[in-house]
VMD Tcl script that draws the C-alpha trace (Angstrom):
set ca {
  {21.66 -13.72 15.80}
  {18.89 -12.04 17.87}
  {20.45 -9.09 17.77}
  {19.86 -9.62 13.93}
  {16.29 -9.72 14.49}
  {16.31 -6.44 16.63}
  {18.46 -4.78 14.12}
  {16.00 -5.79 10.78}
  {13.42 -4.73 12.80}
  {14.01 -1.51 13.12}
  {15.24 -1.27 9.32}
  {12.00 -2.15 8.81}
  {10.81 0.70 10.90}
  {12.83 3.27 9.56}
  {11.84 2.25 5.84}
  {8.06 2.65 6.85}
  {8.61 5.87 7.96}
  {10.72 7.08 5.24}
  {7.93 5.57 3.00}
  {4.97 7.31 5.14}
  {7.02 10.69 4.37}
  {7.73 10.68 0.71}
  {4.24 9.51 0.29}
  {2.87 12.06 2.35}
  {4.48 14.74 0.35}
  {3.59 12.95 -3.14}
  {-0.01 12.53 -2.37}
  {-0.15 16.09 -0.88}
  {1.33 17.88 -4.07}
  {-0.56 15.97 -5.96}
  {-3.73 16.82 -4.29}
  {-3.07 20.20 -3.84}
  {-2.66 20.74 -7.80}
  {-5.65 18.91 -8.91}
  {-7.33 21.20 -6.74}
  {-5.75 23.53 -8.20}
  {-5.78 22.98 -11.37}
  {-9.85 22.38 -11.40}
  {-10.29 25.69 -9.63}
  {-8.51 27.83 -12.25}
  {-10.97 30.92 -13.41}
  {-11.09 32.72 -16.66}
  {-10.75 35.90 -16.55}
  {-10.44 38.68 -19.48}
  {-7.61 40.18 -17.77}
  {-5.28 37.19 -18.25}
  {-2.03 37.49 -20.16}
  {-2.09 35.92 -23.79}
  {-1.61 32.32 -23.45}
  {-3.35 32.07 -19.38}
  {-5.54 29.59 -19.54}
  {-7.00 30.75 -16.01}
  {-6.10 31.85 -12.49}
  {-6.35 31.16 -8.65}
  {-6.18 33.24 -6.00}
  {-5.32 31.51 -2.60}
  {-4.54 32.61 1.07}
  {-2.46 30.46 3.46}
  {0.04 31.07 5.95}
  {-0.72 34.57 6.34}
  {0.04 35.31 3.36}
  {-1.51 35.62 -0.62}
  {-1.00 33.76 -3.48}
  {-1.80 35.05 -7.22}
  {-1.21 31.61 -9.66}
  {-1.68 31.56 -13.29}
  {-1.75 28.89 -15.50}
  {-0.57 28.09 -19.10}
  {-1.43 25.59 -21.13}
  {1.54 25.34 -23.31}
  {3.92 27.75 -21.30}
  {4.21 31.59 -20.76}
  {6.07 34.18 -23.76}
  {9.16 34.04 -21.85}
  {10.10 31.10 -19.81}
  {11.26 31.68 -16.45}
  {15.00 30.84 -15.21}
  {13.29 28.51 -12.66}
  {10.90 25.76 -12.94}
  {10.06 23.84 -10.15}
  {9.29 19.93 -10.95}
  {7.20 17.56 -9.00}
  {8.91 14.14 -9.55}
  {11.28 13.39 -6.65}
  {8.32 12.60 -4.35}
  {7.02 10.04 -6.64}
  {9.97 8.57 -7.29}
  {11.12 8.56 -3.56}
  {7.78 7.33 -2.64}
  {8.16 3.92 -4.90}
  {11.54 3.68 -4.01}
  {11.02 3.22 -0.73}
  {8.00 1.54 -0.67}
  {10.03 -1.31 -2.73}
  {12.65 -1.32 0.23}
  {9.88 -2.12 2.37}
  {8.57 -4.99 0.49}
  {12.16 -6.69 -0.03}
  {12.60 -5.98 4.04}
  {9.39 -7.45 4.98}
  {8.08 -9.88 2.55}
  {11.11 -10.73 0.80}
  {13.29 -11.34 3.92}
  {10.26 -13.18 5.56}
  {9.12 -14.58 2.50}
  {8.21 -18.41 4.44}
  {6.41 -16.36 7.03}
  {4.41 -13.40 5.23}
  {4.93 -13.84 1.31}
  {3.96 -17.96 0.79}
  {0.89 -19.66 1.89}
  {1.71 -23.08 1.22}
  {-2.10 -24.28 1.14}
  {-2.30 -21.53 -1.81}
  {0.44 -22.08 -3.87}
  {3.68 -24.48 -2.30}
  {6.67 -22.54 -3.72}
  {9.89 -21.51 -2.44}
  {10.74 -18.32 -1.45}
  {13.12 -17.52 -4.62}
  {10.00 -18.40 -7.05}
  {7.68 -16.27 -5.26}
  {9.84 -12.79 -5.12}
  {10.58 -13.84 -8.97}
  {6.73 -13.81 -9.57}
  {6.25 -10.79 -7.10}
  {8.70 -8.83 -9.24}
  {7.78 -10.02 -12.46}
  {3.80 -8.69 -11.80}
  {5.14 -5.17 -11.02}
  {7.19 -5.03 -14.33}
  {4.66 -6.84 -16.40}
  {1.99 -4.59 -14.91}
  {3.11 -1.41 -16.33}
  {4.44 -2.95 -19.79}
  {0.72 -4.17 -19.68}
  {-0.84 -0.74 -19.00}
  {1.41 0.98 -20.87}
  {0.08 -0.83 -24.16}
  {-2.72 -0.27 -23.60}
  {-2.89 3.72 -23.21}
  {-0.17 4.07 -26.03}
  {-3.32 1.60 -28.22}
  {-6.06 2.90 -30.35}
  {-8.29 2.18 -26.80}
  {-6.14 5.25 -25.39}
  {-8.08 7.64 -27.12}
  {-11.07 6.69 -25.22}
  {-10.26 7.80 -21.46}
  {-13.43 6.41 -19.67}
  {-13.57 3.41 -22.31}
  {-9.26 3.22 -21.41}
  {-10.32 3.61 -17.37}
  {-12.94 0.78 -17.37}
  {-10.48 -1.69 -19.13}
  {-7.96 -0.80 -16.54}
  {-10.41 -1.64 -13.80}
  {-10.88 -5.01 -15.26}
  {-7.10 -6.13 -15.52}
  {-7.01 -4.62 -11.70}
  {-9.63 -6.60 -10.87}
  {-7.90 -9.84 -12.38}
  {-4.70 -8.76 -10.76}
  {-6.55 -8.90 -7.43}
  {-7.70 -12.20 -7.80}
  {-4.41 -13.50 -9.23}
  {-1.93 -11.97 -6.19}
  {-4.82 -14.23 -3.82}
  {-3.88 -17.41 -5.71}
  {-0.39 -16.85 -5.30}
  {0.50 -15.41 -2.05}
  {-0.71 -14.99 1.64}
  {-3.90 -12.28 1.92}
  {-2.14 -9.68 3.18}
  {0.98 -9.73 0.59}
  {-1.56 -10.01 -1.89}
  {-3.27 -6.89 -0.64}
  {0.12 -5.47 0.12}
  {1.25 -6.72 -3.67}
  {-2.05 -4.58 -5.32}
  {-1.21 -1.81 -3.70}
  {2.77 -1.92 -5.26}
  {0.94 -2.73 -8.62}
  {-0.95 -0.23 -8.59}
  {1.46 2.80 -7.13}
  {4.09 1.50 -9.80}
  {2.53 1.80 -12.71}
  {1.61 5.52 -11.17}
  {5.22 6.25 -10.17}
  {5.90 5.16 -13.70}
  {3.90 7.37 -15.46}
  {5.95 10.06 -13.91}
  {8.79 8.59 -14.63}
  {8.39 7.34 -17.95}
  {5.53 9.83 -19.59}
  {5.07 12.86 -17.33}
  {8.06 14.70 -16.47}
  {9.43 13.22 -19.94}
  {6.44 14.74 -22.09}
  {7.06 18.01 -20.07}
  {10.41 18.07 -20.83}
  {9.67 17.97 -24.20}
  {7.81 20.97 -24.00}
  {10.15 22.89 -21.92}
  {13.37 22.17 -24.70}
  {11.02 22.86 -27.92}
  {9.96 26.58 -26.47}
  {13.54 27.25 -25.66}
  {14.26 26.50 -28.78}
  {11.28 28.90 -30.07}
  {9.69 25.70 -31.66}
  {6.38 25.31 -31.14}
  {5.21 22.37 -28.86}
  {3.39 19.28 -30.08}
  {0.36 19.50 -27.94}
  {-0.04 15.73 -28.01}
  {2.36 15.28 -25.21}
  {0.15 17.75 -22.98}
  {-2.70 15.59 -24.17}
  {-1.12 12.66 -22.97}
  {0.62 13.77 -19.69}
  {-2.87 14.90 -18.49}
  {-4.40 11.05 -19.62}
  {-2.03 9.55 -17.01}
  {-2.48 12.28 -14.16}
  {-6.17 11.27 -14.46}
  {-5.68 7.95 -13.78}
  {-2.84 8.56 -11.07}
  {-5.43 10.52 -9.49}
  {-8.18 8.26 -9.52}
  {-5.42 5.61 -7.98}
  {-4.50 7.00 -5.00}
  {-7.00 6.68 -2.33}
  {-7.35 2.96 -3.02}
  {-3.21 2.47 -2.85}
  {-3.48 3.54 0.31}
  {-6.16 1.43 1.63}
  {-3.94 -1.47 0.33}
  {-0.56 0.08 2.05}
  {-2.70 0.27 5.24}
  {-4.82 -3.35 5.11}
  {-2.04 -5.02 6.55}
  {-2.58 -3.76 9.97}
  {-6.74 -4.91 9.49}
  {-6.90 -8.86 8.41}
  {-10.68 -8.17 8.33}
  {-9.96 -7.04 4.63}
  {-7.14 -9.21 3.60}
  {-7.46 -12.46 5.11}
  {-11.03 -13.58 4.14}
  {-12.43 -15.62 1.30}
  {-13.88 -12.65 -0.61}
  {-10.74 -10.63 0.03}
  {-10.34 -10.11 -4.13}
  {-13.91 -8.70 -4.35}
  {-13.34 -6.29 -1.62}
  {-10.49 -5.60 -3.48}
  {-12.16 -4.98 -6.65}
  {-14.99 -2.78 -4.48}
  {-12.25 -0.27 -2.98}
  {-11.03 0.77 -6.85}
  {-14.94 1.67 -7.19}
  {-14.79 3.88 -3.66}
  {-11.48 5.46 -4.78}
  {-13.25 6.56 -7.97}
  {-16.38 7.85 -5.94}
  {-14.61 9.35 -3.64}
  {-12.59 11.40 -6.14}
  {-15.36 11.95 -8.30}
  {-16.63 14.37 -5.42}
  {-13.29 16.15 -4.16}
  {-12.69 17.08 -8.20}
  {-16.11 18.05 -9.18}
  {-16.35 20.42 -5.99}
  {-13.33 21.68 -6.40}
  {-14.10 22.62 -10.54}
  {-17.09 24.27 -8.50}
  {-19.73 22.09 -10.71}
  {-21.62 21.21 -7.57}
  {-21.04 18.55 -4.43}
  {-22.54 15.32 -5.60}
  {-24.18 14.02 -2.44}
  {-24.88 10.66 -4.44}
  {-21.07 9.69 -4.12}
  {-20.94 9.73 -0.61}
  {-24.01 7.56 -0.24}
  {-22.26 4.83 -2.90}
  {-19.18 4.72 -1.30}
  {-20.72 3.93 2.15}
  {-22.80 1.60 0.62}
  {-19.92 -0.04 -0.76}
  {-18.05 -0.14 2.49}
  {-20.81 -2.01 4.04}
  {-20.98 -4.60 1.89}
  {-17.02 -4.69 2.07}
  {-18.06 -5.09 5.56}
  {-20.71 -7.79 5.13}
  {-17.92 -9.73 3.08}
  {-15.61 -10.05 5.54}
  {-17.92 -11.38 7.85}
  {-18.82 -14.28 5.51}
  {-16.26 -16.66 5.86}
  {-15.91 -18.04 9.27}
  {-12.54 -18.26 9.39}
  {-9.48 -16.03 8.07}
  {-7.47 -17.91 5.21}
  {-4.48 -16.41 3.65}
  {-1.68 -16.77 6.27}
  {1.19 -18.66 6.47}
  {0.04 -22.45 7.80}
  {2.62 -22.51 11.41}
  {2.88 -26.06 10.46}
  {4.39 -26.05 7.01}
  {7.43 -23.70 9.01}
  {9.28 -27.17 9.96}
  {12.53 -25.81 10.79}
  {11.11 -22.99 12.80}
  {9.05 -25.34 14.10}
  {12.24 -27.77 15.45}
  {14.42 -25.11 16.55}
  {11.96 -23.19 19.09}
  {9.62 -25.66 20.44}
  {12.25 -27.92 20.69}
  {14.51 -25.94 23.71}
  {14.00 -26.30 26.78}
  {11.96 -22.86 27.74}
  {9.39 -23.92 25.56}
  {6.72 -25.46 27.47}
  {7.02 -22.32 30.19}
  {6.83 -20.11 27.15}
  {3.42 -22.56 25.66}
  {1.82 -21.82 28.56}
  {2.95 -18.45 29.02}
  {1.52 -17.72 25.46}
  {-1.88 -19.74 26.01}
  {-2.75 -17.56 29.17}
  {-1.54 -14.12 28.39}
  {-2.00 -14.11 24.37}
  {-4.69 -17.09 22.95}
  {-7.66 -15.16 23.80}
  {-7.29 -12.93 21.16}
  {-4.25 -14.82 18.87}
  {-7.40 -18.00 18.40}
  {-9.70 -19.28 15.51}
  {-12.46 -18.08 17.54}
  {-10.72 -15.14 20.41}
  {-12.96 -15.07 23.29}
  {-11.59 -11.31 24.22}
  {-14.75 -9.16 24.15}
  {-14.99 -7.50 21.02}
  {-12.16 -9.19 18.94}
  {-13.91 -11.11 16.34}
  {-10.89 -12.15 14.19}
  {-7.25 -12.91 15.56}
  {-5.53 -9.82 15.18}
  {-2.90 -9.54 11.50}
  {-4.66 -12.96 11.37}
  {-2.12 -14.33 13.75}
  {-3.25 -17.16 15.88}
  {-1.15 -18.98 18.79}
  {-3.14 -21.80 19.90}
  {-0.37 -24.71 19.21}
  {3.05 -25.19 19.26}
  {3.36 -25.13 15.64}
  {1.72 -21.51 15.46}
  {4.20 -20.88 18.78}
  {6.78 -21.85 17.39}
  {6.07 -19.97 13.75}
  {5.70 -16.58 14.98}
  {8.73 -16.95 17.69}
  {10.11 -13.63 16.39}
  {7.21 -11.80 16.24}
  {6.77 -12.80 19.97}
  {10.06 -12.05 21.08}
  {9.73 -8.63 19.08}
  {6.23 -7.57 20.47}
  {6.27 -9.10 23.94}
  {9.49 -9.85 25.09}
  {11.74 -6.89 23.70}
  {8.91 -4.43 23.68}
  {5.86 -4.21 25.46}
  {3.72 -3.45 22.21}
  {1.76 -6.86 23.08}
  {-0.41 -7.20 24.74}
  {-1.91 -3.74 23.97}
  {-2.24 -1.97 27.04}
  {-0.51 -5.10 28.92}
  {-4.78 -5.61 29.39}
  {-3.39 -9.75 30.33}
  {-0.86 -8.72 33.23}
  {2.35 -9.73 31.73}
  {4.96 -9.36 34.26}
  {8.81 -8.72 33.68}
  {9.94 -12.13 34.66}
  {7.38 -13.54 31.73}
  {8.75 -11.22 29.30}
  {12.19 -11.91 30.03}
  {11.21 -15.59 29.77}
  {10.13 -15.11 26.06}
  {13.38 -13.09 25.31}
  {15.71 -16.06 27.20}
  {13.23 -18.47 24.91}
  {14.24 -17.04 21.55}
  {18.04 -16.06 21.99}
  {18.82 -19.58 23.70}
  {16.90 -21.21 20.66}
  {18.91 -18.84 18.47}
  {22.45 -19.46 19.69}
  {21.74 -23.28 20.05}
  {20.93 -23.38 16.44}
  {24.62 -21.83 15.88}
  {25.82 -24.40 18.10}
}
mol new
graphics top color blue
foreach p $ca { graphics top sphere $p radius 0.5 }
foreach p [lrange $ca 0 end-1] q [lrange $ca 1 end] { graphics top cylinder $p $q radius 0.2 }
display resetview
């Protein structure tokens, strides 16, 4: 059975990186052509239907790109398309939320003292918001509001908003934060999926054809790249919150939610206006730090973390490990080399807030994060960072005798 833990583990390791990867190359490309595509130039040379040109250098080497609206007299016997890095990137993002939250739905999905549910209720609700999300935004671009982009975008902010407050009455603060972040990146890799590359295809079979192209689905494509691209940066802030419990694991953890959308959107609004070379908007800068200050000041409010999985609600966890017989070496083990930062109120200097909002001061909390334990300090030695507490071998083979004898004897 421990051997079970190792083994998910590093699943779970491998689908993080596979995730960091295909994400890496979506957000790149997708970068890269907005760029692009803002930094086109008019030029009287162009051939009929150009709508403007780039000239670029990397590598050693020059690039010449030209861009059509609608597509060129005589279509090429190659297109390259830009999908499978969205698509990859969702897929494996998903993988990492049924390794993680799903298989340790008790420990990181539910928060009893938010909502007491059982583990099957709250991956039903945790895939039902993903689906319903994009049915939900999907209306509403495909509505008569759709016509309105900035009228469309400040709707969208509102339902994001709610969505951010909901996932915090339903699960733990970091699955929440973890859960807007999978909202938000589906209903992106969606668009791809289901308007994008679909709306380009369109395109691509009518001029084959030598039928002229509805320019609607241009119209349209370019609606939902906007908002994709206005998406990002905040997707990622959720992917990464979960290593920071400062942002998901304090009272006002929906506002700073709702405050990151606005810096994503500041942010952006900087990167695309230099890059259509209509000027560097200082002002954006100076909103978006002011922003993360008071995302700063909020998580400071609250004196204590919420949002994490109550150690003493875990009852057979609970009776399995504290009950064998290494556990009191192992309590006191923990309570010297681990409570001064794992506490309510860590006394390690410059640790404000128990770090991933885990704190070890009981045997209930002990006993709840055994794994993680055995994981980071007895089969590793990720914890303590730096080994900064002098954890010897003997101790750490003490914690890994702790949670494969309480493993086997639970077979037993």
């Amino acid at each position: 059975m421990y051997e079970y833990a190792i083994a998910w583990e590093w699943l779970a390791f491998a689908a993080r990186w596979f995730h960091v990867i295909t994400a890496i190359a979506w957000i790149g490309s997708s970068f890269y052509f907005i760029a692009l595509d803002l930094g086109l130039v008019k030029r009287p040379h162009l051939p009929p239907g150009a709508y403007g040109e780039e000239w670029q250098v990397h590598g050693g080497g020059f690039y010449h790109i030209q861009k059509y609206l609608v597509a060129p007299a005589q279509m090429p016997e190659h297109l390259t398309w830009f999908k499978y890095e969205s698509y990859f990137t969702w897929i494996s993002g998903f993988l990492m939320l049924c390794i993680v939250y799903y298989g340790g739905a008790d420990l990181f999905l539910i928060d009893r003292h938010v909502l007491d549910i059982s583990p099957s209720v709250a991956i039903l609700i945790s895939l039902g918001s993903l689906a319903l999300g994009w049915v939900v935004y999907d209306l509403l671009c495909k509505s008569p509001l759709g016509r309105n982009t900035w009228g469309l975008m400040a709707v969208l902010y509102v339902v994001l908003v709610f969505m951010a407050w909901g996932y915090t009455q339903l699960f733990t603060g970091r699955a929440a934060f973890l859960h807007l972040g999978a909202f938000t990146a589906t209903i992106m890799s969606a668009n791809v999926f289901m308007i994008i590359i679909p709306n380009q295809k369109i395109v691509v079979a009518d001029l084959i054809a030598g039928r002229v192209p509805d320019p609607k689905y241009g119209q349209v494509a370019k609606q939902r790249s906007l908002h994709n691209n206005y998406l990002t940066l905040p997707v990622i802030f959720f992917m990464l919150s979960n290593h920071y419990p400062l942002s998901f694991g304090t009272q006002f953890n929906w506002v700073i939610a709702a405050l990151v959308f606005l810096m994503g959107v500041t942010i952006r609004h900087w990167f695309n206006t230099t890059h259509a070379r209509k000027g560097r908007p200082t002002w954006t800068w100076i909103v978006t730090v002011i922003l993360f200050i008071l995302i700063m000041w909020l998580s400071t409010v609250p004196k204590l973390l919420t949002g994490e999985t109550d150690a003493a609600a875990v009852a057979p966890a609970f009776q399995q490990f504290a009950g064998d017989p290494h556990f009191p070496a192992v309590k006191q083990l923990v309570s010297t080399r681990c409570s001064m930062c794992h506490a309510a109120e860590p006394v390690y200097e410059s640790i404000v807030r128990p770090p991933n909002g885990v704190m070890l001061e009981n045997d209930a909390e002990i006993a709840a994060h055994a794994r993680e334990i055995y994981i980071q300090a007895g089969r590793s030695h990720a914890m303590p960072p730096g080994n900064i507490t002098d954890i010897t071998p003997d101790e750490r083979k003490l914690l890994v005798a702790w949670f494969e004898s309480a493993v086997e004897g639970k077979k037993q």
